[in-house]
C-alpha positions as CSV (number, residue, x, y, z in Angstrom):
1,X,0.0,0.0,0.0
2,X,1.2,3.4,-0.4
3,X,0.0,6.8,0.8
4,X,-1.4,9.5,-1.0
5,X,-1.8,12.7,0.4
6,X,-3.4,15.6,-1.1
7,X,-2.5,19.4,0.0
8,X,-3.9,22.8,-1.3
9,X,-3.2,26.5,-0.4
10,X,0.2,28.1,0.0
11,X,3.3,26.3,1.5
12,X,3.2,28.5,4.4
13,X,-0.5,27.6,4.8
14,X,-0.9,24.1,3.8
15,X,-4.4,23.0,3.8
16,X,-5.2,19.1,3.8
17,X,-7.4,18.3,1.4
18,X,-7.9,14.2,1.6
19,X,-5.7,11.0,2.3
20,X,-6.1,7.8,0.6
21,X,-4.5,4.7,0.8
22,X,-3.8,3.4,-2.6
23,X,-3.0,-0.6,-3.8
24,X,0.2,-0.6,-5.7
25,X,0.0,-4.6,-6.5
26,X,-1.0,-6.1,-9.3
27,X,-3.8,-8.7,-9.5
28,X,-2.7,-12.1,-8.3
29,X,0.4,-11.2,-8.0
30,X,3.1,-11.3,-5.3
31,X,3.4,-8.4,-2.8
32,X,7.5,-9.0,-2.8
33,X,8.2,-9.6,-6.6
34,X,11.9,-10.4,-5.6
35,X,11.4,-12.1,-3.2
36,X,9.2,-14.6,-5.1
37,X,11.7,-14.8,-7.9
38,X,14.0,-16.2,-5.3
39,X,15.3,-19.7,-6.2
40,X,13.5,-20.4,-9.9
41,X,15.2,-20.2,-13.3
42,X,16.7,-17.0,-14.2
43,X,14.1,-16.4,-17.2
44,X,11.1,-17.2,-14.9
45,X,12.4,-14.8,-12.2
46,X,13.1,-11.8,-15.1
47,X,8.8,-13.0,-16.1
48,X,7.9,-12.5,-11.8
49,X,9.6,-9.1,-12.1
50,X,8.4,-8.1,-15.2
51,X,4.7,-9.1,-14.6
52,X,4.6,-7.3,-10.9
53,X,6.4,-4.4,-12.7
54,X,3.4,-3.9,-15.0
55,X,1.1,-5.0,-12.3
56,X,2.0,-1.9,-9.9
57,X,1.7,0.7,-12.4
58,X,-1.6,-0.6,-13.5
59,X,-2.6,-0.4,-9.7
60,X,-0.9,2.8,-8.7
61,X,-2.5,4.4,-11.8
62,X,-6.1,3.3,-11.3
63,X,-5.5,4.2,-7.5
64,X,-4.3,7.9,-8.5
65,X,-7.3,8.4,-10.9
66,X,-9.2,6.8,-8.3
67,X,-8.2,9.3,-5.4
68,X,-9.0,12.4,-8.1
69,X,-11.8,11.3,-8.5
70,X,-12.8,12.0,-4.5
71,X,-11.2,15.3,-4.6
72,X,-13.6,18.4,-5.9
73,X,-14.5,19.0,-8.7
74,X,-12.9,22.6,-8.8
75,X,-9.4,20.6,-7.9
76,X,-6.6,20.3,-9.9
77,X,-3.8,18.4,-9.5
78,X,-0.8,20.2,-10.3
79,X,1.6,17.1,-9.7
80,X,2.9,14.0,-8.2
81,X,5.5,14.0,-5.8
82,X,6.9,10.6,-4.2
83,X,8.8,10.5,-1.1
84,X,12.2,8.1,-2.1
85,X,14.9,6.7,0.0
86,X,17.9,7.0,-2.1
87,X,19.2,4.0,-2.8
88,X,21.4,1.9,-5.4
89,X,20.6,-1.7,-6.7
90,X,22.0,-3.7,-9.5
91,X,20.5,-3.8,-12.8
92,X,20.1,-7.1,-13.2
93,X,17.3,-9.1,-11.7
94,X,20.2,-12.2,-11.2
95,X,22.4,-9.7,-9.6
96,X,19.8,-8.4,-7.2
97,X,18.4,-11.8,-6.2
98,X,22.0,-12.1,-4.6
99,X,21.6,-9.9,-1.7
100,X,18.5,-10.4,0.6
101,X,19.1,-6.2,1.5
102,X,18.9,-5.7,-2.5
103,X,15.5,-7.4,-2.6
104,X,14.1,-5.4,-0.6
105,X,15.4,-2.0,-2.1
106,X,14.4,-3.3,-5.3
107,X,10.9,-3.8,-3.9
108,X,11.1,-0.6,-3.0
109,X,12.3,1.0,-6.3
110,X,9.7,-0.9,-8.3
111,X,6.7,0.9,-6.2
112,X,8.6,4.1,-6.6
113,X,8.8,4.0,-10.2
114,X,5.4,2.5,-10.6
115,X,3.5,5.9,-8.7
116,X,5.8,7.9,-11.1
117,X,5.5,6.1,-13.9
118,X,1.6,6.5,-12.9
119,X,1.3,10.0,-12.7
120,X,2.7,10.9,-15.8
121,X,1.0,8.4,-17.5
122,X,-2.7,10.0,-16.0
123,X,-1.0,13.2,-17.8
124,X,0.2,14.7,-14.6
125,X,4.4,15.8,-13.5
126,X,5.9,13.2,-11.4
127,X,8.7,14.6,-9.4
128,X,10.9,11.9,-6.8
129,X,11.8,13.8,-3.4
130,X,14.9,12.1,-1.4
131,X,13.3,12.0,2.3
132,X,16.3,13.3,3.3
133,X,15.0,16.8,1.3
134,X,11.3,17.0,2.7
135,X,10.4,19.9,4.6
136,X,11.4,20.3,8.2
137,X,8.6,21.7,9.8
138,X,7.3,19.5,12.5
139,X,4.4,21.8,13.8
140,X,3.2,21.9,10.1
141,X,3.0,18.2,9.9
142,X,1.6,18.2,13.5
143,X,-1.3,20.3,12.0
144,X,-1.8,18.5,8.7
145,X,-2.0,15.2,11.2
146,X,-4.5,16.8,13.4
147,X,-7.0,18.1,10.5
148,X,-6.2,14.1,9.2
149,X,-7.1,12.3,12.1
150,X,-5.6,9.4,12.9
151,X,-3.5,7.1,12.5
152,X,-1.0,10.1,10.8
153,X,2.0,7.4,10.7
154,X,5.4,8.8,8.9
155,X,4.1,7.1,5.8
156,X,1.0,9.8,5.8
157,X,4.0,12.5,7.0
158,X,6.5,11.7,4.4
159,X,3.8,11.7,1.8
160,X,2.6,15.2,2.7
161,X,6.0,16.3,3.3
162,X,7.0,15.5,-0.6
163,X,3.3,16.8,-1.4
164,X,4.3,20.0,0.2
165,X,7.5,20.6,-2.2
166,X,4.7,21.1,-5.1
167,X,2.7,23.7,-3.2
168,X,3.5,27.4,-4.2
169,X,5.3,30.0,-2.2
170,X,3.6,33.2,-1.4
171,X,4.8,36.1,-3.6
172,X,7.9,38.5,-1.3
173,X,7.4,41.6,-1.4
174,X,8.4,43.6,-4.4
């Protein structure tokens, strides 16, 4: 699952606007692609992969039209932005089967790319934010979490951290 938080107003006056929780796997199809590829033939492994590859970008994209259609109708979505851990894995499906640690990261970078790849396939710009980049305002989460309810876990925060990197600025003085 991955959430999807959605802000409007300034970024000095973030106003939540809706969370959803939205299915990134495919139909019938393993929740830990890697994982799952562990331990059969290489070409079966690379068909595992490729399937829940598709599979999550079908499911992250019927999610995202799925949580725009909740929002009102006067609402317009102005981006995407994902919250990402920056991390490095090999390029080959053989090579990352190799490394329990690289599973998982691999995991990881399939869901990423699949709620990018998403977005800009609903027509919208997808932009990656590196945790490590998000805001730091902690009494601005703290409000966004209150006017959420709970639970407002740091899935919730990093998502409305990254969403708050597409919110505009208010104009400085001349």
């Amino acid at each position: 699952m991955g959430a999807v938080v959605a802000l409007r107003g300034l970024w000095e006056v973030p106003v939540f606007a809706g969370r959803w929780e939205v299915g990134l796997v495919g139909v019938d199809l393993p929740a830990q692609p890697y994982h799952a590829a562990a331990g059969v033939v290489r070409a079966a492994a690379e068909e595992v992969i490729g399937q829940a590859e598709r599979g999550a970008a079908e499911a992250a994209a019927a999610g995202l039209r799925a949580v725009t259609g909740g929002l009102p109708a006067a609402s317009a979505v102005f981006g995407v932005a994902v919250a990402v851990k920056a991390v490095s894995v090999p390029a080959s499906v053989a090579d990352v089967l190799r490394s329990h640690a690289w599973m998982h990261a691999a995991e990881g970078v399939l869901y990423r790319e699949a709620v990018l790849a998403a977005a800009q396939r609903c027509g919208w710009p997808a932009y990656a934010v590196d945790v490590s980049l998000l805001p730091a305002g902690e009494q601005v989460l703290a409000a966004l979490g209150r006017a959420a309810g709970r639970p407002w876990r740091r899935i919730e925060k990093d998502a409305a951290g990254a969403a708050l990197t597409l919110l505009p600025r208010r104009p400085g003085p001349p």
